[in-house]
Backbone as a printed PyTorch tensor [residue, N CA C, xyz], in Angstrom:
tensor([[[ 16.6150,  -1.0710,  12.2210],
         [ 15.7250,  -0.1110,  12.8290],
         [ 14.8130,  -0.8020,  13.8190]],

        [[ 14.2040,   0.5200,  14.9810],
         [ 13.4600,  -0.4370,  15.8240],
         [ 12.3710,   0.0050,  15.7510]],

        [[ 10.8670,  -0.2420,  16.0810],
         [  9.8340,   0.1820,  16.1830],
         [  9.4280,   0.7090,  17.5000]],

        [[  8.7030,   2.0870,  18.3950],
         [  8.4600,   1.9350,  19.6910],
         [  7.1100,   2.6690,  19.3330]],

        [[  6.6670,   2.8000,  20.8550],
         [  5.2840,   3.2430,  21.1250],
         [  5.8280,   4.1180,  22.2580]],

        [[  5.1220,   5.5420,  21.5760],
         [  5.7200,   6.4280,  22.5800],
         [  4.2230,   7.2300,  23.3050]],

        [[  4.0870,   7.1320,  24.9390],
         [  2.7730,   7.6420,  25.2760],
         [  3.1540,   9.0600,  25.3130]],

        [[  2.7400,   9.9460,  24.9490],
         [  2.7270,  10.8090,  24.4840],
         [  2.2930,  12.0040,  26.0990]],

        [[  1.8300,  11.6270,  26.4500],
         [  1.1750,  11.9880,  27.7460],
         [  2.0880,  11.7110,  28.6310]],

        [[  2.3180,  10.6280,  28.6460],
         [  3.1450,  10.3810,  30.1530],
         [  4.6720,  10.5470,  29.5480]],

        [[  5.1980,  10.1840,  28.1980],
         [  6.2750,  10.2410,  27.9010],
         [  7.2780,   8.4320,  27.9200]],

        [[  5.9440,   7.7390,  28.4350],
         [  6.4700,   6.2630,  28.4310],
         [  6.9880,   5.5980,  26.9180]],

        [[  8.2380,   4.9980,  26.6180],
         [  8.5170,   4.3440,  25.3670],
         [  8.2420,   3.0060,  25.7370]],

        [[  7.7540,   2.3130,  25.1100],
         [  7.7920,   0.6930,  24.4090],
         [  8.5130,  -0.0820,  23.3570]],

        [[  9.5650,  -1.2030,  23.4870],
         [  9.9140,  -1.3030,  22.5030],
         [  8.9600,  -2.1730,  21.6300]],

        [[  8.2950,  -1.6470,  20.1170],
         [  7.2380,  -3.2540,  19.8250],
         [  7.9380,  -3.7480,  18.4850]],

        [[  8.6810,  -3.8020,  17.7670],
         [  9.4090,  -5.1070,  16.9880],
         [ 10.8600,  -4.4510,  16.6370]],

        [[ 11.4950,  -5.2700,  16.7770],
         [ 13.1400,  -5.0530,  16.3770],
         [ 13.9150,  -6.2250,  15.9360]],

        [[ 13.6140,  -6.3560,  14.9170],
         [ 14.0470,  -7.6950,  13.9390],
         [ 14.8590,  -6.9190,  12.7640]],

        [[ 16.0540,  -7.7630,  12.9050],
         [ 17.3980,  -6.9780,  12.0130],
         [ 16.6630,  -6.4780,  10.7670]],

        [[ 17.0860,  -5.4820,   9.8580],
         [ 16.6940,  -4.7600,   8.5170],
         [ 16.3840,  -3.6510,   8.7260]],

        [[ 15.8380,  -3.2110,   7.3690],
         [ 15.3430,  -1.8600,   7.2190],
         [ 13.7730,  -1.8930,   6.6600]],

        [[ 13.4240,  -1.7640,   8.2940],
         [ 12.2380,  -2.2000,   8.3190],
         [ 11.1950,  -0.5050,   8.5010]],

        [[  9.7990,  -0.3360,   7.6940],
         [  9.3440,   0.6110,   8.3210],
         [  7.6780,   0.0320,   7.8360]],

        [[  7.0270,   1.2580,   8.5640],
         [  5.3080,   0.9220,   8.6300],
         [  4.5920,   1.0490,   7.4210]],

        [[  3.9830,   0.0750,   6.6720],
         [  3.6530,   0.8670,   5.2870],
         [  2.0630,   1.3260,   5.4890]],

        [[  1.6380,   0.6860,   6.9010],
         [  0.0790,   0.5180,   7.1200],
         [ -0.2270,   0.4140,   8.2860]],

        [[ -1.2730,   0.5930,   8.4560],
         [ -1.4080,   0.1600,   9.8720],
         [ -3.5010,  -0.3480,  10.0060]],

        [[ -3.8460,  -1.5390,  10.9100],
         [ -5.0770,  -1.4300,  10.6090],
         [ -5.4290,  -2.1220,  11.9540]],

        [[ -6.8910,  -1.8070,  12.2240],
         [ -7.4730,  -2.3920,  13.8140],
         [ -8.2660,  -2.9020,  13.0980]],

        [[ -8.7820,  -4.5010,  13.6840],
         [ -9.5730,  -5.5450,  13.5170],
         [ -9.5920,  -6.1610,  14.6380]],

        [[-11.1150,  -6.5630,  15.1530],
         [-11.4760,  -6.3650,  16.2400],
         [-10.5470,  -6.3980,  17.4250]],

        [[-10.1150,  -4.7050,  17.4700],
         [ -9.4840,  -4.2730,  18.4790],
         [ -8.3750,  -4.9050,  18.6510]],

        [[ -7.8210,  -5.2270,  18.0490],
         [ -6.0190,  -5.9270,  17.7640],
         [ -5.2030,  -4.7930,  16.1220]],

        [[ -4.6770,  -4.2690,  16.8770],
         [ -3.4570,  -3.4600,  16.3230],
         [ -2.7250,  -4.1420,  15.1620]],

        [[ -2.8310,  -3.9210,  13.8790],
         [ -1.6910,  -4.9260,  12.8580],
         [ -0.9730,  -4.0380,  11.8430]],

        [[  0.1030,  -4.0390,  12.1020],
         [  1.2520,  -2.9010,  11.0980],
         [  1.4960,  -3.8160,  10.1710]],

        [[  0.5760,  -3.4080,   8.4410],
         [  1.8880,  -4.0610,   7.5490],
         [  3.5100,  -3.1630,   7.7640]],

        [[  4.6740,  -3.9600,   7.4190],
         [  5.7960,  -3.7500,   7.9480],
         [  6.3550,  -4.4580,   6.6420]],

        [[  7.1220,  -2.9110,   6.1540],
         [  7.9300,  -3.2660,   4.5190],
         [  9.2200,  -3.4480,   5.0130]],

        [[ 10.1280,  -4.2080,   4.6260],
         [ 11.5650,  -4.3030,   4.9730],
         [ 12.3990,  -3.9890,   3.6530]],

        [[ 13.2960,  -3.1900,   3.1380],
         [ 14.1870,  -2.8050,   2.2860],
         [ 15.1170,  -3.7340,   2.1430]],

        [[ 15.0190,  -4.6010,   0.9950],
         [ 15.8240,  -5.2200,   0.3730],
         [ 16.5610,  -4.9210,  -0.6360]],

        [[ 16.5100,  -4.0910,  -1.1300],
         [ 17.0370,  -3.4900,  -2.3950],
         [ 16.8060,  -2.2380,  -2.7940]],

        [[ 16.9400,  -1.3820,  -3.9770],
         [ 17.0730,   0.0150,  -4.0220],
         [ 15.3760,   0.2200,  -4.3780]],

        [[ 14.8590,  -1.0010,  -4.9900],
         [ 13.6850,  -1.0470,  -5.6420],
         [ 12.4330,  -2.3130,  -4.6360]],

        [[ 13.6040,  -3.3590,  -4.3300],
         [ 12.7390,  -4.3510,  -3.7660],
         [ 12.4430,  -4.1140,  -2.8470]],

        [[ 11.1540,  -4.7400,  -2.0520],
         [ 10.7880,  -4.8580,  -1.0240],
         [ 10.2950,  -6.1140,  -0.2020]],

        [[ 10.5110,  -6.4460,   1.0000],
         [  9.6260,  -7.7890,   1.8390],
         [  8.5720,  -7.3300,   2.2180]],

        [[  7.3820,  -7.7870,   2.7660],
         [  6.5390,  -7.2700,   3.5070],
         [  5.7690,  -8.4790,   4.2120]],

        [[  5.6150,  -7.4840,   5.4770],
         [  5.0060,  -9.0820,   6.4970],
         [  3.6160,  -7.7600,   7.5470]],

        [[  3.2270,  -8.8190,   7.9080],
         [  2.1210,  -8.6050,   8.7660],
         [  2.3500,  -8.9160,  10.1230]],

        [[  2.6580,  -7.8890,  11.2850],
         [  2.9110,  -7.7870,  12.8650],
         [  1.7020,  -7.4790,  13.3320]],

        [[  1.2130,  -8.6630,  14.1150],
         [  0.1950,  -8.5680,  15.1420],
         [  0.5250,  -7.6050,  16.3640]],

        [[  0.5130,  -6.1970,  17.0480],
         [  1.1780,  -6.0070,  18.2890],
         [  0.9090,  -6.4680,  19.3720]],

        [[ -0.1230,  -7.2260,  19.3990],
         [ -0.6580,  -7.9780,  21.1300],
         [  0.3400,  -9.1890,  21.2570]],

        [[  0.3310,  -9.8370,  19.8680],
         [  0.8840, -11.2370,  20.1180],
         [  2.2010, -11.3840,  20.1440]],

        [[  2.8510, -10.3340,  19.1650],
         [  4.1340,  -9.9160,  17.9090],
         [  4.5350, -11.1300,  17.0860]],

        [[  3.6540, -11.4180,  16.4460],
         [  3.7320, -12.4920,  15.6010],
         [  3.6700, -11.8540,  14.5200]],

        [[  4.8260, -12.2690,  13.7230],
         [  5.4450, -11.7120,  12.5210],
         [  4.4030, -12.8650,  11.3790]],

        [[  3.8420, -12.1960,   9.9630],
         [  3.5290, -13.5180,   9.1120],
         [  3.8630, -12.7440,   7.9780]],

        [[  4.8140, -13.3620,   7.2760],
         [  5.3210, -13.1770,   6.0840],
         [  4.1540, -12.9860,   4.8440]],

        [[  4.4640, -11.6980,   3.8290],
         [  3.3510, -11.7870,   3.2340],
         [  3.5250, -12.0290,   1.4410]],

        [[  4.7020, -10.8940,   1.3160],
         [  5.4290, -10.4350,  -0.0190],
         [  6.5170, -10.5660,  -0.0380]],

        [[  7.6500, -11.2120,  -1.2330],
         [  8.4570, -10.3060,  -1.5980],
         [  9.5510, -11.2090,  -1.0160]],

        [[  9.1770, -12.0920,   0.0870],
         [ 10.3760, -13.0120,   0.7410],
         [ 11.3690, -13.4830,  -0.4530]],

        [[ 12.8260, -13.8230,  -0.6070],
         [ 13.2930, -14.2880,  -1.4070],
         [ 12.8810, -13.7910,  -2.7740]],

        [[ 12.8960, -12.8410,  -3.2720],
         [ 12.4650, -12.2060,  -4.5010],
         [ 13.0720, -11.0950,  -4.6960]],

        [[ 13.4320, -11.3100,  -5.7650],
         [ 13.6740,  -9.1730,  -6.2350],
         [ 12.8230,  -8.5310,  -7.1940]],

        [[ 11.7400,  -8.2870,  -6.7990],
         [ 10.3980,  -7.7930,  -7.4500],
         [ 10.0860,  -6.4070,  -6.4880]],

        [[  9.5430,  -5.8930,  -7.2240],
         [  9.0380,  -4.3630,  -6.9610],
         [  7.6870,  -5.0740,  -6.3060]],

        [[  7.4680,  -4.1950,  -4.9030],
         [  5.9070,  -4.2500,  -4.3870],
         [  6.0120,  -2.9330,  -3.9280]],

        [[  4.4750,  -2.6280,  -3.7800],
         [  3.4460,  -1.3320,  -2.6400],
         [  2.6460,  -2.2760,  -2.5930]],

        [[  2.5260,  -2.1920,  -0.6730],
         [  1.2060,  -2.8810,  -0.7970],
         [  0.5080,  -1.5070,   0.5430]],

        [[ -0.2590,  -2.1070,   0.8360],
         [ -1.3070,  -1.4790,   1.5240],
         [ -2.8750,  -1.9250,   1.7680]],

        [[ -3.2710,  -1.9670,   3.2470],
         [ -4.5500,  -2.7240,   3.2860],
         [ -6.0860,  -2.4920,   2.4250]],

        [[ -6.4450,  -3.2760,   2.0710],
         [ -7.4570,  -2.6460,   1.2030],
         [ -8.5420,  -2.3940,   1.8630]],

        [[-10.2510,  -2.2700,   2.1430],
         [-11.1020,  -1.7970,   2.5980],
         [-11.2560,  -3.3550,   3.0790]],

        [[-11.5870,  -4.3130,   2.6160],
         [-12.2870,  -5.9360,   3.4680],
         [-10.9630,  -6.3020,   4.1330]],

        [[-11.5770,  -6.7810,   5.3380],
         [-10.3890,  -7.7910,   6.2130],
         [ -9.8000,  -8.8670,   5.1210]],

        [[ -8.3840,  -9.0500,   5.9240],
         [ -7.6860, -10.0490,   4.8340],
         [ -6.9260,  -9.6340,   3.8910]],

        [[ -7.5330,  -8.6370,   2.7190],
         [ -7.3280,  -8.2390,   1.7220],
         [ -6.2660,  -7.0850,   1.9640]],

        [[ -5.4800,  -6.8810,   0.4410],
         [ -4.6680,  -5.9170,   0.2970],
         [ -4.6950,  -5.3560,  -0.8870]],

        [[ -3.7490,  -3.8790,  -1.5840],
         [ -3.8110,  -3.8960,  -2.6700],
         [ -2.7180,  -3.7050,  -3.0380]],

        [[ -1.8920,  -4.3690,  -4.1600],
         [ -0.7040,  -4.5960,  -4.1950],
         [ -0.1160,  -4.2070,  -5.7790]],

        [[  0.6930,  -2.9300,  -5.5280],
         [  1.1160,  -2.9940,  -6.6270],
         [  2.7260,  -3.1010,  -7.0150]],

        [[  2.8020,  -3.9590,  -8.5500],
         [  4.1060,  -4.4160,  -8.5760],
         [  4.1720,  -4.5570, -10.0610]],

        [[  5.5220,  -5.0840, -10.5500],
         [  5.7810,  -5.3860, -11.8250],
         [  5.7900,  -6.8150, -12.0490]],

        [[  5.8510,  -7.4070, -11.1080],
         [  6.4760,  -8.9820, -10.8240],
         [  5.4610,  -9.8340, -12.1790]],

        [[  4.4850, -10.1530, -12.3420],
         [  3.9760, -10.0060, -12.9960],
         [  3.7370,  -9.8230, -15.0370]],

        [[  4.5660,  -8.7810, -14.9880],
         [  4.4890,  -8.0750, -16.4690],
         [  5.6880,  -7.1240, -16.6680]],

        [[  6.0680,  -6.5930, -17.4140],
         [  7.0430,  -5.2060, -17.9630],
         [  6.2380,  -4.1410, -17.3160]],

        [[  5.1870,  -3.9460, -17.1110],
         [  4.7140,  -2.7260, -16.2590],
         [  3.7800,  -2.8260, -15.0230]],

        [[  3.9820,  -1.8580, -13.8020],
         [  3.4320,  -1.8070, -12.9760],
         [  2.0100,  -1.9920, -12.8230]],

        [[  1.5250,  -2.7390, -12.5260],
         [ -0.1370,  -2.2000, -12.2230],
         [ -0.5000,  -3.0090, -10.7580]],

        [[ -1.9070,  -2.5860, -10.5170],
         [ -2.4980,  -2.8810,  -9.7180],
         [ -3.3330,  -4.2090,  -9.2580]],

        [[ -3.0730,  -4.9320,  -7.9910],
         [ -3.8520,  -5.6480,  -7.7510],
         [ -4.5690,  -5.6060,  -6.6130]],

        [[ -5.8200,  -6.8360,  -6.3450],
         [ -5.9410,  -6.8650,  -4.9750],
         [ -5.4490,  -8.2410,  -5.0100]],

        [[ -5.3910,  -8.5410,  -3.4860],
         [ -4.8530,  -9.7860,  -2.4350],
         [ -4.8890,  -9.9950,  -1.4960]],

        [[ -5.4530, -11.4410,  -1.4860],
         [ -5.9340, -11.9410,  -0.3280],
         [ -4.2490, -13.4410,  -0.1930]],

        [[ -3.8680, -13.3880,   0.8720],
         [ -2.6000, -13.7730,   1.4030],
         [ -3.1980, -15.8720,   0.9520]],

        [[ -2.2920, -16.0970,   0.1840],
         [ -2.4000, -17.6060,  -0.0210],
         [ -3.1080, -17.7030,  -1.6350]],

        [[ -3.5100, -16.3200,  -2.1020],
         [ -4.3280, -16.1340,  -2.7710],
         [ -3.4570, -15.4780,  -4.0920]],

        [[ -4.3440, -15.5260,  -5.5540],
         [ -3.8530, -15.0640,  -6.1010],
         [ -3.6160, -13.1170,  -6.5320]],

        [[ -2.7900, -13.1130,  -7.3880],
         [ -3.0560, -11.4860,  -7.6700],
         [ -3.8350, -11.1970,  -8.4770]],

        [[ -5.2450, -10.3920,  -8.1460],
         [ -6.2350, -10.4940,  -9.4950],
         [ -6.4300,  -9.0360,  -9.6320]],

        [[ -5.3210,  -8.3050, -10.9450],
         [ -5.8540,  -7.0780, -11.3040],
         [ -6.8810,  -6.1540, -11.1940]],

        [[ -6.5520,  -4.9290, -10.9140],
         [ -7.5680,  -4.0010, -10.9670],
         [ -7.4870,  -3.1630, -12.2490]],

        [[ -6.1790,  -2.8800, -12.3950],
         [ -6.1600,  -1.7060, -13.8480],
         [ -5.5250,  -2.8230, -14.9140]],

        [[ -6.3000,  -2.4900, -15.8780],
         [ -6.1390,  -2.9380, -17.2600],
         [ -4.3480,  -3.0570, -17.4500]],

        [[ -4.1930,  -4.2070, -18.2070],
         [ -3.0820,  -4.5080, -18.7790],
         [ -2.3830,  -3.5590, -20.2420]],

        [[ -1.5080,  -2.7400, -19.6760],
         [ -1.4910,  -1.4260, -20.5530],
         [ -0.2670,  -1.0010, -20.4340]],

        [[  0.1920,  -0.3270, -21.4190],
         [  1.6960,   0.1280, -22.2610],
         [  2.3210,   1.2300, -21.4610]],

        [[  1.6090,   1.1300, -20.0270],
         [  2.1850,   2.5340, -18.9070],
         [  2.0360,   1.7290, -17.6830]],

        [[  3.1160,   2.4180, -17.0020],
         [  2.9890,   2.1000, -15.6240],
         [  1.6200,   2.8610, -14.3300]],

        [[  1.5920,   1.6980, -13.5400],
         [  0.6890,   2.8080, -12.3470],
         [  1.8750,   3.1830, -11.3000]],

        [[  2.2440,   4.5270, -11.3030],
         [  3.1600,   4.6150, -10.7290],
         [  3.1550,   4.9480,  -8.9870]],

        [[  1.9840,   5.3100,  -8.6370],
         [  1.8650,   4.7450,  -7.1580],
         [  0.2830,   4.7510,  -6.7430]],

        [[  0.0910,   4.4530,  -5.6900],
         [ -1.3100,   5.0250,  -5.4080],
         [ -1.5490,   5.1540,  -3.7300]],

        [[ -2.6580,   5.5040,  -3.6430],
         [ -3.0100,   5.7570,  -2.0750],
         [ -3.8890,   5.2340,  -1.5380]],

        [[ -4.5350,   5.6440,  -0.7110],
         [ -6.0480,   4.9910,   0.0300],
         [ -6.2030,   6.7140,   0.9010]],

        [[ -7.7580,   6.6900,   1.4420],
         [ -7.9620,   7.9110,   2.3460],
         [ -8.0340,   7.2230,   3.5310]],

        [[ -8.2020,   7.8240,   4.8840],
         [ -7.8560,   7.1900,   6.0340],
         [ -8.9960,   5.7610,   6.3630]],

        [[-10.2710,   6.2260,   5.7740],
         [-11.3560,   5.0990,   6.2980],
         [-11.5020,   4.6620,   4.8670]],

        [[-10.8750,   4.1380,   4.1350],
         [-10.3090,   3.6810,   2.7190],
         [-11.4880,   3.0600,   1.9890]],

        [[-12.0070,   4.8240,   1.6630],
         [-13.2440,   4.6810,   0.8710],
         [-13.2500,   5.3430,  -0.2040]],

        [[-11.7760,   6.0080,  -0.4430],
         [-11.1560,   6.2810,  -1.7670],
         [ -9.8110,   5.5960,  -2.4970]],

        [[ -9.5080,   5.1060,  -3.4300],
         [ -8.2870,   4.3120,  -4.0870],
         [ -8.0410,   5.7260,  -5.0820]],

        [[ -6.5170,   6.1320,  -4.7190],
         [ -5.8270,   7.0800,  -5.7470],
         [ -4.8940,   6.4790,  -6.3630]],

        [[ -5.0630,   6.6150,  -7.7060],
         [ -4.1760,   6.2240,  -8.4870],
         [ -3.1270,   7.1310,  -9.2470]],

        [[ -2.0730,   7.3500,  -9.5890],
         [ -1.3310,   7.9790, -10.5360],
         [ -0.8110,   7.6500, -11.5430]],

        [[ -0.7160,   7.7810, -12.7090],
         [ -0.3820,   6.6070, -13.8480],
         [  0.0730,   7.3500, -14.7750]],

        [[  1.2910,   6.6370, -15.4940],
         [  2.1350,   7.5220, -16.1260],
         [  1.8560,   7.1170, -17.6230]],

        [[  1.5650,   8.0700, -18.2330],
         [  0.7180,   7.6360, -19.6860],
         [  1.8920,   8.6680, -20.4280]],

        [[  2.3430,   7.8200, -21.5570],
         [  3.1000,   9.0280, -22.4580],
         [  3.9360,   9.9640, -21.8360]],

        [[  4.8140,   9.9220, -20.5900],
         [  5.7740,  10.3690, -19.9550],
         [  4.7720,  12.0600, -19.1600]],

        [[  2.7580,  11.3900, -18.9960],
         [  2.5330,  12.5500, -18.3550],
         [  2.0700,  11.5060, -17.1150]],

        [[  1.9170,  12.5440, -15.8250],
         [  1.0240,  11.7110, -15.2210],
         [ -0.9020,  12.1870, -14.9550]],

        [[ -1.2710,  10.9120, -15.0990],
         [ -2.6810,  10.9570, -14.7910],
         [ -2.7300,  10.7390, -13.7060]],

        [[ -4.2690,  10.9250, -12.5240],
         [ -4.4700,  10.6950, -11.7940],
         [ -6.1870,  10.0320, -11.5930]],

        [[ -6.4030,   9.5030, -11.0880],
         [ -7.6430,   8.3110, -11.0050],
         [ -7.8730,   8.3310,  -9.9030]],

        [[ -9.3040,   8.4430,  -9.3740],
         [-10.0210,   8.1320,  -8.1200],
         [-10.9730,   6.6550,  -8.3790]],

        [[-11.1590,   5.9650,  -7.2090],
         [-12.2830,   4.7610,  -7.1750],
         [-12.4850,   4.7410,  -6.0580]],

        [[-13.5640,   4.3420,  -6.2180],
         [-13.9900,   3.7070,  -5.0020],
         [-13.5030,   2.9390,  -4.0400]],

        [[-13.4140,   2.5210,  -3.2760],
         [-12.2490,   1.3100,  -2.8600],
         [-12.7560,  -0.3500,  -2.7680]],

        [[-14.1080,   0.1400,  -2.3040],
         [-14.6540,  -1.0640,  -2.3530],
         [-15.0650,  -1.8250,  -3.7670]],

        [[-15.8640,  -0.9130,  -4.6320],
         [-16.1210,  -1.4250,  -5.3690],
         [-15.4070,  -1.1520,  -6.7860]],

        [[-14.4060,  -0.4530,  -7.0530],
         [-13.0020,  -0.2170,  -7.7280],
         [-14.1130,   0.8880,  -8.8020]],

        [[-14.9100,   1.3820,  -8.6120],
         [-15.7960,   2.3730,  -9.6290],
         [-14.8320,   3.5100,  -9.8910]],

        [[-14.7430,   4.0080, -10.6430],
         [-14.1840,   5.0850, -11.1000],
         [-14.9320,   5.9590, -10.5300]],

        [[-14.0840,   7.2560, -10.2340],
         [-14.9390,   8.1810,  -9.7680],
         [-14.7480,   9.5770, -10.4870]],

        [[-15.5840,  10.1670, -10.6070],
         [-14.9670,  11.9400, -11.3740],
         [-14.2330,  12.6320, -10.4940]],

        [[-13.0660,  13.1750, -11.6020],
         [-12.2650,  13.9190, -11.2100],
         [-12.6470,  15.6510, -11.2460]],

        [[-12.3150,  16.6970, -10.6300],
         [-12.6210,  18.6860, -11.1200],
         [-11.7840,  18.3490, -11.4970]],

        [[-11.1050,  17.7750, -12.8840],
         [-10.0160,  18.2450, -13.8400],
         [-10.5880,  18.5540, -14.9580]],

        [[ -9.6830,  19.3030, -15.7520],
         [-10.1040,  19.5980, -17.0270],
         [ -9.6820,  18.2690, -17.6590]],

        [[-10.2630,  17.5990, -18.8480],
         [ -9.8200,  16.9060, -19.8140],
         [ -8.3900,  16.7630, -20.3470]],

        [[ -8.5420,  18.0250, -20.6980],
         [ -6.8020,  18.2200, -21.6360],
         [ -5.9810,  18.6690, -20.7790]],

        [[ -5.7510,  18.4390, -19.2040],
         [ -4.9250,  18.8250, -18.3320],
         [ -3.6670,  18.2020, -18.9860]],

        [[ -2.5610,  18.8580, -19.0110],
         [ -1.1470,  17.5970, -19.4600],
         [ -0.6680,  17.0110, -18.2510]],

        [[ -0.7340,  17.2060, -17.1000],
         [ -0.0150,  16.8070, -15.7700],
         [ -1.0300,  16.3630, -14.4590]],

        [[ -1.5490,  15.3840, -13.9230],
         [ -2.7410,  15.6720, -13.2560],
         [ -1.9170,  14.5340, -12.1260]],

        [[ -1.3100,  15.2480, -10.7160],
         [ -1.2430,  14.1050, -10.1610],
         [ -1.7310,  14.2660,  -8.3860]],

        [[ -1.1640,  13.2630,  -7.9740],
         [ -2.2750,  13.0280,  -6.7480],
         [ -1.2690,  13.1630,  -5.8420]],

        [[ -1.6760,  14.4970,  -4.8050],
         [ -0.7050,  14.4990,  -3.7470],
         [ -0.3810,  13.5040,  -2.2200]],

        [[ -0.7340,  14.3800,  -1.2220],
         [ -0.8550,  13.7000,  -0.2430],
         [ -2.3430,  13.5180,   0.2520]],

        [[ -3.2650,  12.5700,   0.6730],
         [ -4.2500,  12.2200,   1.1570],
         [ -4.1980,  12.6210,   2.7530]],

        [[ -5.6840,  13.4420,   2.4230],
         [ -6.0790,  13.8170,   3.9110],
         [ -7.0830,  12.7180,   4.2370]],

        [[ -6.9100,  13.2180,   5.6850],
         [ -7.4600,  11.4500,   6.4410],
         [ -8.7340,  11.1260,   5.8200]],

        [[ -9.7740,  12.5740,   5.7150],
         [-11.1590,  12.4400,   5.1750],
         [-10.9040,  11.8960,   3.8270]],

        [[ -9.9430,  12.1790,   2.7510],
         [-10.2670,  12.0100,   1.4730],
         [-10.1340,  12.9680,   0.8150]]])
């Protein structure tokens, strides 16, 4: 697959990375005013690579997942640098981390007998959604992003099914 930039206005295409695989955008983030797509590549039905494309420079930097068959999501977290990465690689079940690249993976959700089965961010990623599969239901979890606080949910308690759809840009 290839990546382009299409002006929308004038109708001009760009080609900006085309490096063999099955490659797509899992992210995208501006830091001071330089454009950077995390960029997941499909390795497997489950695995994933993931690298970091500068678009000014197109300097590819490898991040996740190279040479591995481990489950990742990642996605940028709220501080430069950082990400939040979730995988099994790790343990028998999914959970959550953050990561800083060179750095280790240092949990966010407790080490526990269920998977986190995906999560989100809101557009100015000042909410972390979680979904988590407890006893074959799913829960759903808000935090903070920065400071991983739990946040209240309008659910009822004894909901049996509570999960988290698609994120609007606000949250």
């Amino acid at each position: 697959y290839a990546l382009y930039r299409h002006d929308i206005a004038t109708g001009q295409r760009e080609l900006v990375f085309d490096q063999p695989g099955l490659w797509s955008v899992a992210d995208k983030r501006t830091d001071n005013g330089s454009l950077k797509l995390l960029l997941s590549k499909a390795i497997g039905s489950l695995s994933r690579e993931y690298a970091e494309f500068d678009v000014a420079t197109k300097a590819v930097t490898p991040l996740l997942g190279q040479n591995e068959r481990a489950e990742y999501s990642m996605r940028y977290a709220p501080a430069a640098g950082e990400f939040f990465v979730l995988t099994n690689r790790l343990g028998e079940f999914r959970r959550l981390y953050r990561w800083k690249p060179g750095g280790e993976l240092v949990p966010i959700t407790p080490d526990a007998k269920y998977d986190v089965s995906g999560f989100d961010l809101d557009e100015p990623r000042t909410r972390l959604y979680l979904s988590i599969s407890e006893d074959g239901y799913e829960r759903a979890r808000v935090h903070d992003a920065r400071t991983l606080a739990e946040l209240p949910l309008p659910v009822p308690a004894d909901a049996a099914a509570v999960t988290v759809g698609d994120v609007s840009r606000d949250g």
